[in-house]
N, C-alpha and C positions, 0 to 999 in steps of 0.2 A: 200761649200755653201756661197752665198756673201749676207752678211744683211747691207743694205742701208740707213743711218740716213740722215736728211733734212740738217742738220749741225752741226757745233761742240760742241754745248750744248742740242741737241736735247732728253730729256729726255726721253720726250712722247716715239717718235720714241724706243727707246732704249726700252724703257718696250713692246712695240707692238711684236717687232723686237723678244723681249726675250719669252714672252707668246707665239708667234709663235713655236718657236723652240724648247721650252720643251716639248710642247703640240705636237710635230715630234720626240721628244726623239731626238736630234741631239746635240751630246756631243760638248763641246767646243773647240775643236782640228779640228775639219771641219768647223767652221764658221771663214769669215772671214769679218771684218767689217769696212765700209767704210763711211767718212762723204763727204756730198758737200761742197763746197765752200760757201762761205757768199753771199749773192745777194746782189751786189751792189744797191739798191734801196734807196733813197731817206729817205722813213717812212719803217722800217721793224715791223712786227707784233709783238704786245705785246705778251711778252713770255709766258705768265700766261693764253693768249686767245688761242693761240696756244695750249699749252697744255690741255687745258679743251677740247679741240676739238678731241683729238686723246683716242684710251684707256689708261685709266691707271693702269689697273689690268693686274698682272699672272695667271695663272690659279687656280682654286678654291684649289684643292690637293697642290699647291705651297705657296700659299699664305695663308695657313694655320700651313706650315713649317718655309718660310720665317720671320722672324722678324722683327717689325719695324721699328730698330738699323739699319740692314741692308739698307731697305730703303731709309731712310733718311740720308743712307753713299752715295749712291747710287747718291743722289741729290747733293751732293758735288762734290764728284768724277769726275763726267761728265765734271765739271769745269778746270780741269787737262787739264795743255797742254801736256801730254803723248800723244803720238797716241795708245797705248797700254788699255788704263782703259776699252774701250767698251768691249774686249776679257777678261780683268780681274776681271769684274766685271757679265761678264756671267760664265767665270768660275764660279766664288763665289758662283751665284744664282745655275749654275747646285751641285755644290757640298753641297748648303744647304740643296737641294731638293734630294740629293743621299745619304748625308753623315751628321744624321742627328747629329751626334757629332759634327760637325764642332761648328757649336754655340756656344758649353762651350769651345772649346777648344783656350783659350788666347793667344796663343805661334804660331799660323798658320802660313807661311811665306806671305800666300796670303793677310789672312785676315789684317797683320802685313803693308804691302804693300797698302795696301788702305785704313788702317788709316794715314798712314805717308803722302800720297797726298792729305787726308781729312785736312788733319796739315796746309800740304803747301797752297794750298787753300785760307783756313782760317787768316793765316798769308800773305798774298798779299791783299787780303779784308781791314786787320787792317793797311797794310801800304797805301794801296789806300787812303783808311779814314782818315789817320794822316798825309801824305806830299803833298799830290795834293795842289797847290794852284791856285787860280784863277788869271787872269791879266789882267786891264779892258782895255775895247777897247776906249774907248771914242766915241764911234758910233754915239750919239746924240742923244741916246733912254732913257729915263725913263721906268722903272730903266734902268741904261746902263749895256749891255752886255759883260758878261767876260769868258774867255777861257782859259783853262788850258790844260797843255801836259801831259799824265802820261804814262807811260809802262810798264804794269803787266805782270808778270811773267805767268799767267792765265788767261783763258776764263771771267774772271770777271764780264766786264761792265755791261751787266743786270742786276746782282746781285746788283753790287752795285749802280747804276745809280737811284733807287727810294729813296736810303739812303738822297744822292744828294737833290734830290728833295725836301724830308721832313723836312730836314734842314731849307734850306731855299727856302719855297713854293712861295715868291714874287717876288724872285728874274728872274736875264736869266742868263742862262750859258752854256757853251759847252764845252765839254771833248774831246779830241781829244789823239786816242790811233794809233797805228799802224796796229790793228786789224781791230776794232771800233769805230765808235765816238758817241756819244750822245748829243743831246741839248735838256735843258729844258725853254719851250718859259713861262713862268708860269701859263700854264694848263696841258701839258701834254709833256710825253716824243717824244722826234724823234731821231732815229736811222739812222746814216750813215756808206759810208766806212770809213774805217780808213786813218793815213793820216805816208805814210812813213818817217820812224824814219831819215833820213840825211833831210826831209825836214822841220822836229819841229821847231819854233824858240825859242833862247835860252833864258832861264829865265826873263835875262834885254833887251828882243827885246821891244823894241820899240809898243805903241799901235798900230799904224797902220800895224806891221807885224803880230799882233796876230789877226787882222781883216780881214787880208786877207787869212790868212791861214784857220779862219772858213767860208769865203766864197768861197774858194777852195775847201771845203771840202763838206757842206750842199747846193751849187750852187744855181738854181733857189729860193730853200728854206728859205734860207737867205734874212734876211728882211734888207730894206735898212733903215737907220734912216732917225727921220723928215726932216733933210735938206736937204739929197739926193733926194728923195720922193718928196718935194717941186724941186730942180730943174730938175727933171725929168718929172714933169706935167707942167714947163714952156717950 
């Protein structure tokens, strides 16, 4: 049986996907799970809205076995560039709801396994957070716009792209990953594609190559500063 996620952090999805398939009693050894690709678009949907839209419960019998540990393992997890976590993480939930020992038992290989990706995760977050640096463009905007290259070992950017923001709420900025990209225009977030790793420029490039590479990337999107803006309405 093939269970279908929207894409590679699709949580919702994943619990829908999972609440189906206990509720068929369909052990983890027959499902096989598969993610789509990213939609290149422009603005991708906030993930938080996204989510609220889809179910987020197991079924009532499950969800009274499962614990809330797991769950919120559950919310990390999916961040793993494994292709493997969607299958090990329905194992888990069939084996919570089968094998109601599992939960005290500390020593599990599985349970063992999807805290160590919980780990890793967590540790690409914290180096996200402490090396990105930004590089301004000199674009001619107040505040002026700056972009930074990073390449997380994980699914990240969502996660960390509101950190971003609340840092520094007045600022603009773009992230530009290989995956993903992010800009914050200072109201709200925008999501794009990512932008290929031989095409990043290096550290000391130059502003005008870090401006062109976010308008490579966020195209139409990208705002031009006052004095392009001006000679484009003469």
């Amino acid at each position: 049986m093939e269970a279908r996620l929207a894409g590679e952090t699709d949580l919702a999805g994943f619990r829908e996907e999972a609440r189906a398939l206990l509720s068929q009693q369909v052990p983890p050894e027959a499902v096989h799970w598969h993610t789509a690709p990213a939609q290149n678009s422009e603005l991708f949907s906030d993930p938080a809205t996204a989510a609220d839209s889809r179910p987020q419960s197991v079924p009532k019998a499950a969800s009274a076995i499962v614990p809330a540990s797991f769950l919120r393992l559950c919310e990390i997890v999916v961040l793993h560039h494994d292709p493997d976590r969607f299958a090990l993480l329905y194992r888990l939930l069939w084996r919570l709801v089968h094998e109601p020992g599992l939960r005290n038992d500390p020593v599990d290989a599985d349970m063992l396994h999807a805290h160590q990706m919980g780990q890793s995760v967590r540790r690409d977050v914290h180096k996200m957070k402490a090396l990105l640096r930004f590089n301004d463009t000199n674009d001619g905007s107040t505040p002026p716009l700056q972009v930074a290259w990073f390449e997380p070992a994980h699914h990240i950017v969502e996660l960390v792209a509101p950190w971003f923001s609340k840092r520094s709420p007045q600022s603009r900025w773009a992230i530009l990953t290989p995956e993903r990209s992010v800009e914050w225009d200072g109201q709200q977030l925008h999501f794009a594609p990512g932008l290929p790793r031989a095409e990043a420029p290096p550290a000391d490039a130059p502003a005008e190559d870090w401006l062109a590479r976010y308008r490579a990337v966020f195209g139409s999107h990208a705002k031009a500063s006052p004095q392009e803006a001006q000679a484009l309405a003469s």
